[in-house]
SEGU-825795 format. One record per residue: residue in one letter; x, y, z of N, C-alpha, C, CB in turn. Coordinates in steps of 0.1 Angstrom, whole numbers, plus 5000, padded with zeros to 4 digits. Glycine has a CB too. Example, Ala and Ser with C-alpha at 12.3 -4.5 7.8 and 13.67 -1.06 7.14 Angstrom:
REM residues 2
a513249435078512349555078513249675078511349555090
s512849785071513749895071512950005079514149945057
This chain:
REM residues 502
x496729930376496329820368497229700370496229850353
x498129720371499229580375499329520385500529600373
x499629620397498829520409497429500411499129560423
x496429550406495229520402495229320397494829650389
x495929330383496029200377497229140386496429200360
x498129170391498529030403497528990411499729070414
x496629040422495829100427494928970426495429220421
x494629010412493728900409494228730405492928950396
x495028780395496328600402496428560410497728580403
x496728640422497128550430495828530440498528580436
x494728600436493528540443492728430439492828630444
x492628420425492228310420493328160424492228350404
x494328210425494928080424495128050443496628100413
x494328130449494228100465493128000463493728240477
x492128070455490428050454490927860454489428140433
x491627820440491527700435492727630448491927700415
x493527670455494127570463493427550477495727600465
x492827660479491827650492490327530486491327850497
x489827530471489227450470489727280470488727500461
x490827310466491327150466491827080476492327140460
x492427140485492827120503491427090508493727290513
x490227180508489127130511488127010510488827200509
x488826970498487826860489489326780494487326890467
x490326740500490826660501490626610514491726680496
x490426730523490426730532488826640538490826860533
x487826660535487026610531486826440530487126670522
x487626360517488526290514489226250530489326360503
x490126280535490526250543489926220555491126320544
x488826310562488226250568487226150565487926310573
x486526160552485725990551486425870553485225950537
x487425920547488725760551489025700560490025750551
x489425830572489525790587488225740593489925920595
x486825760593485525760594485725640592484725850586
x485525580581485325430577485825360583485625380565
x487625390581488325290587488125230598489125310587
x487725360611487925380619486125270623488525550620
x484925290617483825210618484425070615482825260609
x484325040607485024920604486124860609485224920594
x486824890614487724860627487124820636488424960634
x486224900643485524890653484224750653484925050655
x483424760641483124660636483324510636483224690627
x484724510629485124360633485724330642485724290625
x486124420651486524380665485624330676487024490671
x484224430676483524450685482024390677483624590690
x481824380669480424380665480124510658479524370677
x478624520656477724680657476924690672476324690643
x477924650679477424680694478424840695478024520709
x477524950696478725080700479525050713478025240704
x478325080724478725070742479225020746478225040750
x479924880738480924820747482024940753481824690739
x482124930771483024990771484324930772482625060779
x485725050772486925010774486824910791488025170772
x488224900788488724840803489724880812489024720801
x489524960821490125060828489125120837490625160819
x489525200848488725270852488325400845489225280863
x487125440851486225570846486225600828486925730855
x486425440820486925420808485425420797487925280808
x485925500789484625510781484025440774484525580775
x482925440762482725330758483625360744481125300757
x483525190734484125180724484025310717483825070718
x483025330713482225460703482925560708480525500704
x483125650719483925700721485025700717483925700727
x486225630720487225630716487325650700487725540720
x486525540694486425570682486525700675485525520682
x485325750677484825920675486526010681482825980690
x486926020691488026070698489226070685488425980712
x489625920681490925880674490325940661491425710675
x489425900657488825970645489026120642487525950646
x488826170649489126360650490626380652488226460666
x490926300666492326320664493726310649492626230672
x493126210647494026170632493826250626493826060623
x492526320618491926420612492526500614490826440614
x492626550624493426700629494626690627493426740644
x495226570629496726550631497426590613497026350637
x496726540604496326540589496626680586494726500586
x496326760595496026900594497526920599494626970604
x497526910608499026970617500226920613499126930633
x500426840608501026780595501626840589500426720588
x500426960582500627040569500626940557502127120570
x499626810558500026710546498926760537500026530549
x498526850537497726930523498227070521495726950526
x499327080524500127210517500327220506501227250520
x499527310498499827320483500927310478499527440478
x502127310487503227340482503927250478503827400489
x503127080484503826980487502926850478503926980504
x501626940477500726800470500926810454498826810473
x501126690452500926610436502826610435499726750418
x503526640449504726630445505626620454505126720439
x506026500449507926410455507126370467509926550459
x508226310475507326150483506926240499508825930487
x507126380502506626490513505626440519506126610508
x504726450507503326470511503026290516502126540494
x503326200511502926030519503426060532503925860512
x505326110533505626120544505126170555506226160543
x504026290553503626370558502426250568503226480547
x501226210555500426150562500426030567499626150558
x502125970565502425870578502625900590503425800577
x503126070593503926110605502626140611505126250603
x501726140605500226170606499526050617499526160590
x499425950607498925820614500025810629499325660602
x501025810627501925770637501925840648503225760632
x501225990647501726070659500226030665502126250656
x499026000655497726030664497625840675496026070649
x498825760667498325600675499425600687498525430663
x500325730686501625720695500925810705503225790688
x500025890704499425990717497825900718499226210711
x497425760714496325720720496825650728495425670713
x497725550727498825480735499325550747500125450727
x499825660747500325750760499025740769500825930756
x497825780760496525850767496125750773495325920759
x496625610766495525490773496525440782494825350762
x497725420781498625410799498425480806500025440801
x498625660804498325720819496925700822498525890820
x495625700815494825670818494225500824494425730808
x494625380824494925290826494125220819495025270835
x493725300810492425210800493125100788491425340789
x492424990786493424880776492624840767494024740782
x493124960755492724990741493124810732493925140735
x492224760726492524640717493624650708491424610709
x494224600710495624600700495024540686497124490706
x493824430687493724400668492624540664492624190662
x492224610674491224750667492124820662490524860677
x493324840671494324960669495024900649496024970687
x496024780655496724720646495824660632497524610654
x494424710630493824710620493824850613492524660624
x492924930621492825080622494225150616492725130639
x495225110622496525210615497525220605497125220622
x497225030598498225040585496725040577499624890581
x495825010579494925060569494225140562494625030569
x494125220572493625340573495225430562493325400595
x496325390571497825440563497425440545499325290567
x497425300544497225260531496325320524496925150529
x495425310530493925390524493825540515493025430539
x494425610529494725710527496025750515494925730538
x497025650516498125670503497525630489499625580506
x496725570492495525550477495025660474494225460479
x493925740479493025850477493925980476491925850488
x495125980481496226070479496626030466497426070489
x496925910462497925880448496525960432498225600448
x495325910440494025960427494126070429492525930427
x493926100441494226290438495126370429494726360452
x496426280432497826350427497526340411499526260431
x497026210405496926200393495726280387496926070391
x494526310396493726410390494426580391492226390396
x495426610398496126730396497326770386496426740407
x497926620386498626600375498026620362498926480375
x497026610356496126570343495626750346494526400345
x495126770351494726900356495827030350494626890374
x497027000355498427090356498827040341499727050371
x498226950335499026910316498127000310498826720306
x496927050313496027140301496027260310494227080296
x496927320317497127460319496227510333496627550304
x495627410343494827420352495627450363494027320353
x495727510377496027450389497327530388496027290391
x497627620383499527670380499327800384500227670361
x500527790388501027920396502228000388501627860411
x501828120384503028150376504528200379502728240369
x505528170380506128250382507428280374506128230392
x508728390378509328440374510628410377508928530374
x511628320367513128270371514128360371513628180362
x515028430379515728510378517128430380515428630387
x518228490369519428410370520428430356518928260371
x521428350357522328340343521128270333524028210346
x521728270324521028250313521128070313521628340298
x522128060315522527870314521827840323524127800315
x521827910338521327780344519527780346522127770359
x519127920339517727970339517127870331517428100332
x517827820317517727710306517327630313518827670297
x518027550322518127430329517027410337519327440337
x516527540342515527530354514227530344515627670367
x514127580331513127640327512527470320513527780316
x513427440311513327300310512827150319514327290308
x513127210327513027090340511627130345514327110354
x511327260345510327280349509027250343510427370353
x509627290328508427260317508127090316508927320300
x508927010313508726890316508426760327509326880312
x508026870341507526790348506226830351508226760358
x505026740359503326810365503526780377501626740359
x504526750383504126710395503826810403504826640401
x504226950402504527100408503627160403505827170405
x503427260406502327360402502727460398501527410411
x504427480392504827620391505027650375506227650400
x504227730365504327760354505227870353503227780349
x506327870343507528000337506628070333508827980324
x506228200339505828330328506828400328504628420331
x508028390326509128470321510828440328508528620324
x510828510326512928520328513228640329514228470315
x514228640339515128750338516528750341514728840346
x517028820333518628750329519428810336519228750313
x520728750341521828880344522528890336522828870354
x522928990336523729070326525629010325523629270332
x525929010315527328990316528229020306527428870317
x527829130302529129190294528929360294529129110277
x528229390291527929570294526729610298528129670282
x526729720302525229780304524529810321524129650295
x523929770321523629860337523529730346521829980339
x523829690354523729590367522629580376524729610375
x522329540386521129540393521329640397520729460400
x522029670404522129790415522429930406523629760427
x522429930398522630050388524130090385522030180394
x524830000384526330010385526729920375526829970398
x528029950367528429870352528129760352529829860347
x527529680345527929540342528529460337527629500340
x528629340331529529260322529129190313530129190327
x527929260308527429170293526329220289527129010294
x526029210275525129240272523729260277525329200265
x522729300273521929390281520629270273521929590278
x519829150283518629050271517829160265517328920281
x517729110254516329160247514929120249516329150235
x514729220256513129200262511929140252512629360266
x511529050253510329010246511028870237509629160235
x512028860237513028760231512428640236514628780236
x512128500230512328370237513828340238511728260229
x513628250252514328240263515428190257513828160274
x515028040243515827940238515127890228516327840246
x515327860214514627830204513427690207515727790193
x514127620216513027520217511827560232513927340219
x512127710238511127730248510527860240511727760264
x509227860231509227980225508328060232508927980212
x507627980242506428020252507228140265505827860261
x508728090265509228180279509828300270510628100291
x509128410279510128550276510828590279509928640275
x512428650277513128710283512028820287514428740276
x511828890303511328990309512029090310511028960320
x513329090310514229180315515929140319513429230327
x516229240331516929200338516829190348517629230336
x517929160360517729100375517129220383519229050382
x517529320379516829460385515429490382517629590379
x514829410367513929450370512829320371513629560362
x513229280382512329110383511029140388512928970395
x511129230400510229300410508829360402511029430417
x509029440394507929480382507629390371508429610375
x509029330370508129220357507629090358509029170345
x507729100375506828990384505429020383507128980400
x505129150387503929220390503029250374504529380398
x503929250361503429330353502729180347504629440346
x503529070347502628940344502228880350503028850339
x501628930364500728820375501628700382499328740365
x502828730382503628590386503028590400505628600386
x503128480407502928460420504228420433501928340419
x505428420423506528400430507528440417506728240437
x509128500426510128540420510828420422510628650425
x511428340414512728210416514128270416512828100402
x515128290425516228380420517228200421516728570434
x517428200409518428040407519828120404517927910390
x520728030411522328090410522628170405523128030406
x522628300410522328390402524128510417519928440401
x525128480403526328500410526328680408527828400402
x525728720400525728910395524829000403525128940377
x523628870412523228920426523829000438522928830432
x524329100442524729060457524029050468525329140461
x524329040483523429000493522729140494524028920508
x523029200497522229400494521329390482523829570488
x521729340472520929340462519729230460521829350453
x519929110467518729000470518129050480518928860474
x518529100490517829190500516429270500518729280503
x517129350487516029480487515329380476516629670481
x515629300466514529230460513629160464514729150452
x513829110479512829020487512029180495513728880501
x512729300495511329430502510929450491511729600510
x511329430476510429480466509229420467510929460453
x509529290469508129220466507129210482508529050459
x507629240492507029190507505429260506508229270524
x505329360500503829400495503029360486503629480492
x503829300474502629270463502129150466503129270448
x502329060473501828920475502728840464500128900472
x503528870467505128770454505628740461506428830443
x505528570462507028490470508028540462507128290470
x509128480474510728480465511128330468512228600471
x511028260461511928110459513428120460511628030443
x514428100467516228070464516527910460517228100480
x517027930448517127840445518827800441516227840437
x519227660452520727650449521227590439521427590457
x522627600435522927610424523427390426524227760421
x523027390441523027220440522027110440523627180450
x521927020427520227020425520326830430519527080402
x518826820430518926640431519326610444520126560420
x518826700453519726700471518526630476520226890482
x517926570482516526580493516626610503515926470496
x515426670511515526670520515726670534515626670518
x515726530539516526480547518326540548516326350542
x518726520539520226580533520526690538520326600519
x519526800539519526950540519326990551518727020532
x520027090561519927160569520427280572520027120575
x519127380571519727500573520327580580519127560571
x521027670583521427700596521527890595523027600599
x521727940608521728090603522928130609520428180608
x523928150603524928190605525428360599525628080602
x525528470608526028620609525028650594528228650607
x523428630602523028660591522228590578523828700589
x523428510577523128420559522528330566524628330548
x521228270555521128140561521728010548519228120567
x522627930554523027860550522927720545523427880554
x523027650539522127520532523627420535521427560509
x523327370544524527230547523827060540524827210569
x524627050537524326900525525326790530524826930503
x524026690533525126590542525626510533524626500554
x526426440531527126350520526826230520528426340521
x525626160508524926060511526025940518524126030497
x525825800521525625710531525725580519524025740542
x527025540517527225420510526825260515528525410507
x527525290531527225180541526825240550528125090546
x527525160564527025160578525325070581527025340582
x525225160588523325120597522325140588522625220611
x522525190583521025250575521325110562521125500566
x522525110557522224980547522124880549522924960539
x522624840562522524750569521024680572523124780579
x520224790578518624790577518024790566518124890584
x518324820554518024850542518324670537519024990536
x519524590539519924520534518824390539521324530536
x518624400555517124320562516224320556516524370575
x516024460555514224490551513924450535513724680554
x515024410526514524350514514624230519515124380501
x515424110523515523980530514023960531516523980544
x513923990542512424000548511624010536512224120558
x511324150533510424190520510324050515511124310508
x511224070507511323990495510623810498513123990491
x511123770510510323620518509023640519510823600535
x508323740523507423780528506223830513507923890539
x506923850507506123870490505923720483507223980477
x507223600481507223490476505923420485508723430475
x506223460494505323350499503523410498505823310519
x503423480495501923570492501623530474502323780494
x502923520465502823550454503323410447503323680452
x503823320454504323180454503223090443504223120471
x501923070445500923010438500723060420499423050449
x500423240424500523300408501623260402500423460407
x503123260405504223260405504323140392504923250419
x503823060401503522920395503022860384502822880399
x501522960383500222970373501223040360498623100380
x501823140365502623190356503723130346503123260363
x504923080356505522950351504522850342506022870365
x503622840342503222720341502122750320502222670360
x501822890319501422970312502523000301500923070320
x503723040305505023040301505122910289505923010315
x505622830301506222640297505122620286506022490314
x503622600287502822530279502922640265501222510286
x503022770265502622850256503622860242502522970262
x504622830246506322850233507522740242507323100232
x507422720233509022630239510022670242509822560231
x510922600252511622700260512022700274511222790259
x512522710281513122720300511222840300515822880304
x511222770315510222880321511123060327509422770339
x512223040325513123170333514023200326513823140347
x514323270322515823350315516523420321515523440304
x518023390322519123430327519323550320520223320326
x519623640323520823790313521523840325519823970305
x522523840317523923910325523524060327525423900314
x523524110340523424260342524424320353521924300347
x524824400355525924480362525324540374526524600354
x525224510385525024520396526024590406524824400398
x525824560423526524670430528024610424526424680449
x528524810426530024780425530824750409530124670434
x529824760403530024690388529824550385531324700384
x529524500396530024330398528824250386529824260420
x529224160378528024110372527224000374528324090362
x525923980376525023870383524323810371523923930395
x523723720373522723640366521523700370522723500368
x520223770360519023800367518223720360518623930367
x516923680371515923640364514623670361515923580366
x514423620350512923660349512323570343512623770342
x510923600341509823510333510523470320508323590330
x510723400310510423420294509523480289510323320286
x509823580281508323620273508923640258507423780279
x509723620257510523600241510423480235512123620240
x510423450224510323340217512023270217509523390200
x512423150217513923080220514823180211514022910214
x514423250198515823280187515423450189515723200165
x515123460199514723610202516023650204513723640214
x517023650206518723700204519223700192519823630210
x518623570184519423560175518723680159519723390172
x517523720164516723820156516624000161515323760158
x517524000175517524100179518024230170518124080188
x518824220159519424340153517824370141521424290143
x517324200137516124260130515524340134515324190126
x514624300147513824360154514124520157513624270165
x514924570161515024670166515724780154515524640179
x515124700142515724820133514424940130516224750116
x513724940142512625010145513125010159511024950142
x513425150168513825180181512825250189515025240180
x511925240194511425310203511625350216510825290204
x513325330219514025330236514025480231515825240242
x515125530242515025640246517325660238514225650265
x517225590228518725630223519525510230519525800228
x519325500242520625410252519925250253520925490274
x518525270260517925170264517025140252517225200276
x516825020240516224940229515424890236517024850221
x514124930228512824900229511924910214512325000241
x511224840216510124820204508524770211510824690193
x507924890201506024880211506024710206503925010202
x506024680199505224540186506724460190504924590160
x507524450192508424380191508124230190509124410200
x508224170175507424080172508423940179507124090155
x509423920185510023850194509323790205510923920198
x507923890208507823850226506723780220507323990240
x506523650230505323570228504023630231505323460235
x502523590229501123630235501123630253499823500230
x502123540258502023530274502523620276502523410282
x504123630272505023710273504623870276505723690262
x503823880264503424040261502324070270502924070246
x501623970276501023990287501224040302500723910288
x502623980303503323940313504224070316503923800311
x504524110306505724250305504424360308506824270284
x503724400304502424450299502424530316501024310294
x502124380325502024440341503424380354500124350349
x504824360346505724350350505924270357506024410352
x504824170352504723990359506023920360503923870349
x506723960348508123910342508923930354508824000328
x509024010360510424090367510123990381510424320370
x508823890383508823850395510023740402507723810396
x510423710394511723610401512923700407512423500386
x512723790400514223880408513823880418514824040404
x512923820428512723840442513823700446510823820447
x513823630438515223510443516823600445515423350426
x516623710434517823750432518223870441517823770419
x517023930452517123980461517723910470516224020464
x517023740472517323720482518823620484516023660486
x519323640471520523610470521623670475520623600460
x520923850473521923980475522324030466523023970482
x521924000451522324040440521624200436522023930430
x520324180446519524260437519024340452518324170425
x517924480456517224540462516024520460517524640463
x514824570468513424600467512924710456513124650480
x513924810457513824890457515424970453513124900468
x515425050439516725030437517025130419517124830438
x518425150417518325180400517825080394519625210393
x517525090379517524940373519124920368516224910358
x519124810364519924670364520724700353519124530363
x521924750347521824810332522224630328523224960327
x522324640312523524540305524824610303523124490291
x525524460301527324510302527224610289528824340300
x526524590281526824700268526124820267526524640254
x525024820279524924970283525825070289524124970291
x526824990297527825070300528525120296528325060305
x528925070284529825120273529525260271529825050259
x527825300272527725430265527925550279525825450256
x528225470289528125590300528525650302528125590309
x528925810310529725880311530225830326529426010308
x530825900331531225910347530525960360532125990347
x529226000352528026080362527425930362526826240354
x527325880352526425790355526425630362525925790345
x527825630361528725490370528125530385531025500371
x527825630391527425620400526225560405527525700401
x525425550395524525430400524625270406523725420390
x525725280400526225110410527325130423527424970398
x527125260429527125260443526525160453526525360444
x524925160449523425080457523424970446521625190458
x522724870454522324720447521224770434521324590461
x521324730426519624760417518324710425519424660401
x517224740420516424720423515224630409516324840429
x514124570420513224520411512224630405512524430417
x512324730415511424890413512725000418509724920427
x512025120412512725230416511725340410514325240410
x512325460412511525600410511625580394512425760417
x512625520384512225540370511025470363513425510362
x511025370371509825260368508525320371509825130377
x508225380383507125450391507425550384507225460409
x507625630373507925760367507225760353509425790366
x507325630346506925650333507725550325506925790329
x508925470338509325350325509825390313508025270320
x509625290301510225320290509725460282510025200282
x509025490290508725630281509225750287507225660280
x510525760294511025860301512025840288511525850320
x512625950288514125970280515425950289514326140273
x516725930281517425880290518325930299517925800287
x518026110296518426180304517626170316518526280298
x516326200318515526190325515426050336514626210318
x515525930332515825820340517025810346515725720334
x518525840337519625900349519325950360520425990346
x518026120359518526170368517926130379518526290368
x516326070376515826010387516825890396514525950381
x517825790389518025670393519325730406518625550380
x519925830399521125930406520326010418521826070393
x519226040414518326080430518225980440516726120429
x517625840432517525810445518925710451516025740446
x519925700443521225670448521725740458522225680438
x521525850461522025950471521025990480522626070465
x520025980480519226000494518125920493518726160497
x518525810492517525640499517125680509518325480503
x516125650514515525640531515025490529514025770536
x514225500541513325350539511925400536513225230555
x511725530540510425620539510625620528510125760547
x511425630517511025640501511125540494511725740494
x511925430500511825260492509925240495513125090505
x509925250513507525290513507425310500506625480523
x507625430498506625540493506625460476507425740495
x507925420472508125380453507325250456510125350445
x507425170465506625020468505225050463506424980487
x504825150471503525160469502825200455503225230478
x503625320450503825350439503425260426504925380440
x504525160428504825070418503524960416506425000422
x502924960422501824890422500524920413501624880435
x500725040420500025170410500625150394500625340416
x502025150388501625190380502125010375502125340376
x502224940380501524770375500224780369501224660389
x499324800381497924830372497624910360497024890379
x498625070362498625080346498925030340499025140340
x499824970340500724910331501425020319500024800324
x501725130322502025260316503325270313501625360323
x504025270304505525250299506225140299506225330305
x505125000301505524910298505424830287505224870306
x506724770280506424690268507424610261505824780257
């Protein structure tokens, strides 16, 4: 009866990821399809036959149809619909850029050796749009799996094995995010003070009580057992994977035979290190006498990569004013007529290095909005550190408009281009936020701030302020430019919500 009911877990939950990969998949190719017509379209007409120009070169339609399947496939080979990877962390975009890139990097080869001379505005239409396109109908997906994974849909159960502290840690983290698919149906504890060990040999602590919640505020997780018996109390609640998290009362003989316990029932084993918030890029495994080992490169303060990092907002940032230059204006100008007052407000904020800058923004406060600030916020809706108020009767009708879709924050594009600020970045604290910091968290003025970052693209003022640390501390230590992409795009997204803004 018990592998009977895994059996069936983990077939249902094949059933529902093989339906969703399919329907995305699906999705994926209409995208390419269109783009790929419509490319062709305003290059050429609705003439198909034009042919290329080359010898024994085929016609347009061809190629078309060719790059079309190719990308499609590429989509596939990719692995950018791996359950493992969709509705979570910036993988899966990565994925279907390496996508785009590999299928326009092998039409290019095909059309040199072949001597055929593919249209560069077909192609250079075709490939950041199609890009885009596609990181759209990915972003709706993620959010209909997301919404899906909050009412108990789409989850995979499984089983945390470990110390009790750091099981807490994982169990928590796990319960409060959707981006993953992985639901706690239980725990299993190591032992640390008497009683039997995994291997059947003394231990060092008390022995969990089975059926126990995990921690007064998780009353849903059960203690299962102990580390010895993960294997059956995987099986006995349908888990679909074992998690073994720092788990020091393990030995390697004894993780050994817990990965042959399970090599039959259809139960992953997850290893999970005891070093968290790594990405990775960062990580590389290696197999050494046996072990395989997890090497963590030590993020990158300067050199090349910031250097390119330091261009590509320059640029950015020129390249947005001048797109956004006119609204900018309309804005200013909505501002000025609506409450009296400067169109821009200066606040002192702590930037790289600690160093303090002038930032700017729209006004959306009324002039004595400082001097009312202790009224106002004798109603707090921040998160303890960061003061916030939904009604904060301070902000003007423009104002509250303007905050609403983070119209406000558009001038810090001057303050990019000053060098004060990033594209892409932690946010900006005040000098009297720092007062409450500890020493973990000074690390965020390593990197410049930013106008966006992963806490903004996360949920904004409605994250707690543990939670926005850890995100801002992620991306302080493993920045790419592939994930400044990925929050860009993001952030636009959640502009249009306007979701944790106020």
């Amino acid at each position: 009866m018990v592998l009977s009911a895994t059996a069936q877990v983990g077939q249902r939950s094949a059933t529902w990821a093989r339906s969703v990969q399919r329907r995305i998949a699906i999705t994926d190719a209409f995208v390419v399809a269109m783009t790929m017509v419509i490319a062709h379209g305003l290059r050429f007409g609705w003439e198909p036959f034009i042919p290329l120009m080359g010898p024994a070169a085929p016609a347009y339609i061809w190629a078309t149809v060719g790059i079309s399947a190719l990308w499609v496939l590429q989509l596939g080979w990719t692995r950018s619909r791996d359950i493992r990877i969709l509705g979570s962390g910036p993988e899966e975009y990565q994925r279907v850029l390496s996508a785009g890139i590999r299928t326009f990097g092998l039409v290019a080869v095909v059309g040199f050796f072949g001597g055929w001379a593919l249209s560069r505005g077909y192609l250079l239409f075709a490939f950041p749009v199609g890009t885009l396109v596609l990181f759209g109908y990915r972003r709706a997906w993620r959010a209909w799996l997301h919404q899906q994974r909050k009412i108990g849909r789409l989850r995979q159960p499984v089983v945390i094995v470990g110390p009790r502290r750091t099981v807490v840690q994982m169990v928590r983290r796990l319960s409060g995010d959707y981006d993953h698919a992985y639901q706690v149906a239980g725990v299993c504890l190591s032992t640390a003070g008497s009683g039997t060990g995994p291997a059947g040999g003394p231990a060092s602590g008390p022995i969990p009580v089975v059926g126990a919640p995990l921690a007064d505020d998780l009353p849903g997780v059960p203690v299962l057992g102990t580390a010895a018996d993960a294997a059956t109390a995987a099986q006995r609640v349908g888990a679909e994977y074992i998690v073994l998290a720092g788990n020091d009362d393990v030995s390697l003989a004894e993780a050994r035979r817990l990965e042959w316990a399970v090599e039959d029932t259809g139960i992953g084993l997850i290893v999970a290190p005891t070093v968290a918030d790594v990405a990775a890029p960062r990580v590389l495994v290696s197999q050494v006498a046996g072990l395989p080992l997890m090497h963590v490169e030590p993020p990158h303060f300067s050199g090349p990569s910031r250097v390119l990092k330091y261009a590509a907002d320059k640029v950015g940032a020129t390249v947005i004013l001048f797109f956004l230059g006119i609204p900018m204006l309309l804005i200013a100008a909505a501002v000025k007529l609506s409450s009296k007052g400067p169109v821009l407000y200066k606040q002192q904020r702590v930037g790289l290095d600690h160093e303090p800058f002038q930032m700017l923004k729209f006004r959306s406060m009324y002039m004595d909005a400082d001097a009312r600030r202790a009224e106002a916020l004798t109603q707090d809706d921040g998160n303890g550190v960061l003061a916030k108020r939904h009604d904060d009767p301070r902000i003007t009708p423009v104002g509250r408009f303007i905050r609403r879709y983070s119209l406000d924050e558009l001038p810090q594009l001057i303050n990019v281009l000053k060098g004060d600020m990033s594209l892409v970045g932690p946010r900006p604290p005040l000098p009297s936020e720092t007062e409450l910091w500890d020493a973990d968290v000074f690390r965020r003025q390593l990197v410049r701030p930013g106008i966006t970052g992963l806490w903004q693209v996360s949920g904004r003022s409605d994250l707690s302020w543990e939670e926005s640390v850890r995100l801002d501390l992620h991306y302080t230590h493993n920045w790419t430019l592939g994930l400044d992409a990925v929050i860009l795009l993001r952030t636009v997204w959640a502009v249009i919500a306007g979701k944790g803004a106020y």
